[in-house]
C-alpha positions, 0 to 999 in steps of 0.5 A, a space after each residue: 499726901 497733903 491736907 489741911 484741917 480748920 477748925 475754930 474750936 477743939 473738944 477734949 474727950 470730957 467736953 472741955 472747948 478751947 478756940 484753936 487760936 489759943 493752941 495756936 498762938 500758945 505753943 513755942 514756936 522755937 525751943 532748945 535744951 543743950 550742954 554747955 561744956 567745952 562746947 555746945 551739944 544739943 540734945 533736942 530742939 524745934 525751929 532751931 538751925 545751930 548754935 553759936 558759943 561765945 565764951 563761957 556761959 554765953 551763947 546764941 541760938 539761931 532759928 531755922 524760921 526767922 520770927 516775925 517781929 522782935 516782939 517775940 517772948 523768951 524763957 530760959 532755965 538753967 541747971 547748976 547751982 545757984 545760976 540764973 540764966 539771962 537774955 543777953 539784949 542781943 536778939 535779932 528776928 533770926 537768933 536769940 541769945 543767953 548767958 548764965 551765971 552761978 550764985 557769984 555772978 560769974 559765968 558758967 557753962 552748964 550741962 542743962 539749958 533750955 530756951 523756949 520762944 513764943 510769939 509769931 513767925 515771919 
């Protein structure tokens, strides 16, 4: 069974209204939480395919729905002390790519990385 609901204005129970472009254009279209250990396993995602490693504490997520401009927003978050993880400016409409980094500055594999990305798909 297929259907198809349009609406322009949500309601919550208490009478709170949102246009149904905010929910819309306001959800990640991409998001992924893995290990990076002595390889990668992912423990949940959404429009994610795979995942390539590159080394320690680099690696890419390739989406299974290409985004449709290079345009789109990327936010990552990391756990492990002192790390920051980065976009590394190797993105493409169909991947996105990150690295982390302890308080040094060296790179890491971490055991907890997500990676959530917003914008339009193609």
């Amino acid at each position: 069974m297929t259907g198809k609901i349009t609406v322009g204005t949500i309601q919550d129970t208490d009478g709170n209204t949102v246009a149904s472009t905010y929910v819309t254009n306001g959800v990640a279209k991409a998001w992924v939480n893995y290990n990076h250990g002595a390889s990668i396993t992912v423990r949940d995602s959404l429009n994610q395919a795979s995942m390539t490693d590159f080394g320690v504490g680099f690696a890419f997520t390739n989406f299974t729905n290409n985004f449709a401009t290079l345009g789109y927003c990327q936010t990552a978050s990391g756990r492990a002390e002192g790390q920051a993880v980065n976009g590394s400016g190797n993105n493409l409409t169909s991947r996105v790519s990150y690295v982390a980094f302890n308080g040094s500055g060296a790179q890491i594999d971490c055991d907890t990385n997500c990676i959530a990305c917003n914008g339009d798909l193609a």
